[in-house]
N, C-alpha and C positions, 0 to 999 in steps of 0.2 A: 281088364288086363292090367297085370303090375308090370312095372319097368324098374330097373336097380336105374342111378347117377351116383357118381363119385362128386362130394360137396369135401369142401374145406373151408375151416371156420380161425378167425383170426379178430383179436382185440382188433379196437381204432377208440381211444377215449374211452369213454363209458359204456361203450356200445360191441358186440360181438357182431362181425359178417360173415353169412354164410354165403358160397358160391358154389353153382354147380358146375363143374369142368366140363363137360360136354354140350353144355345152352351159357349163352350167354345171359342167366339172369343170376339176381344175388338178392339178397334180404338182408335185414338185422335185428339185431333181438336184447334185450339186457343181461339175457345170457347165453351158451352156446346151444341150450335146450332148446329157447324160446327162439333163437336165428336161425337154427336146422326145423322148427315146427313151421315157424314162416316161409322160409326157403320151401317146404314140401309145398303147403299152398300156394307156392308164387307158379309151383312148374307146374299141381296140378291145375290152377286156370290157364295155364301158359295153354295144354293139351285140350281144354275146355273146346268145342265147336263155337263158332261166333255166331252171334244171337244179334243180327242190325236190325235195329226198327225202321230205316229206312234203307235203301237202296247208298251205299258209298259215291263218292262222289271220285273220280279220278281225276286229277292234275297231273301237270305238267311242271315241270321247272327245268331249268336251268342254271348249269354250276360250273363254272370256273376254273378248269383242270390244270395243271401242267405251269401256272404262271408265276413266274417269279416276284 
């Protein structure tokens, strides 16, 4: 199955970032070809099934909300 994302690609230094507007992931590239080619591979693992070789571990934490 194909999906369209709306990406925007913008200098920083030497480097082009591409980001996709609807997931919070971004890439970059040395050009805006090579930061949109990366970008596709970042969302298509992003959609990848996760493959654990062991069972996750779940924690717990604790955070600090509200404190001035």
């Amino acid at each position: 199955m194909k999906r369209s994302f709306a990406a925007t690609v913008w200098r920083e230094g030497n480097w082009y970032v591409s980001q996709c507007l609807e997931l919070d992931i971004a890439s970059q590239g040395e050009s805006e070809q090579e930061a949109l080619a990366n970008l596709k591979e970042a969302l298509e693992l992003h959609f990848e099934p996760p493959h654990a070789t062991r069972m996750p571990e779940v924690r717990m934490i604790e955070v600090e909300v509200g404190a001035a």
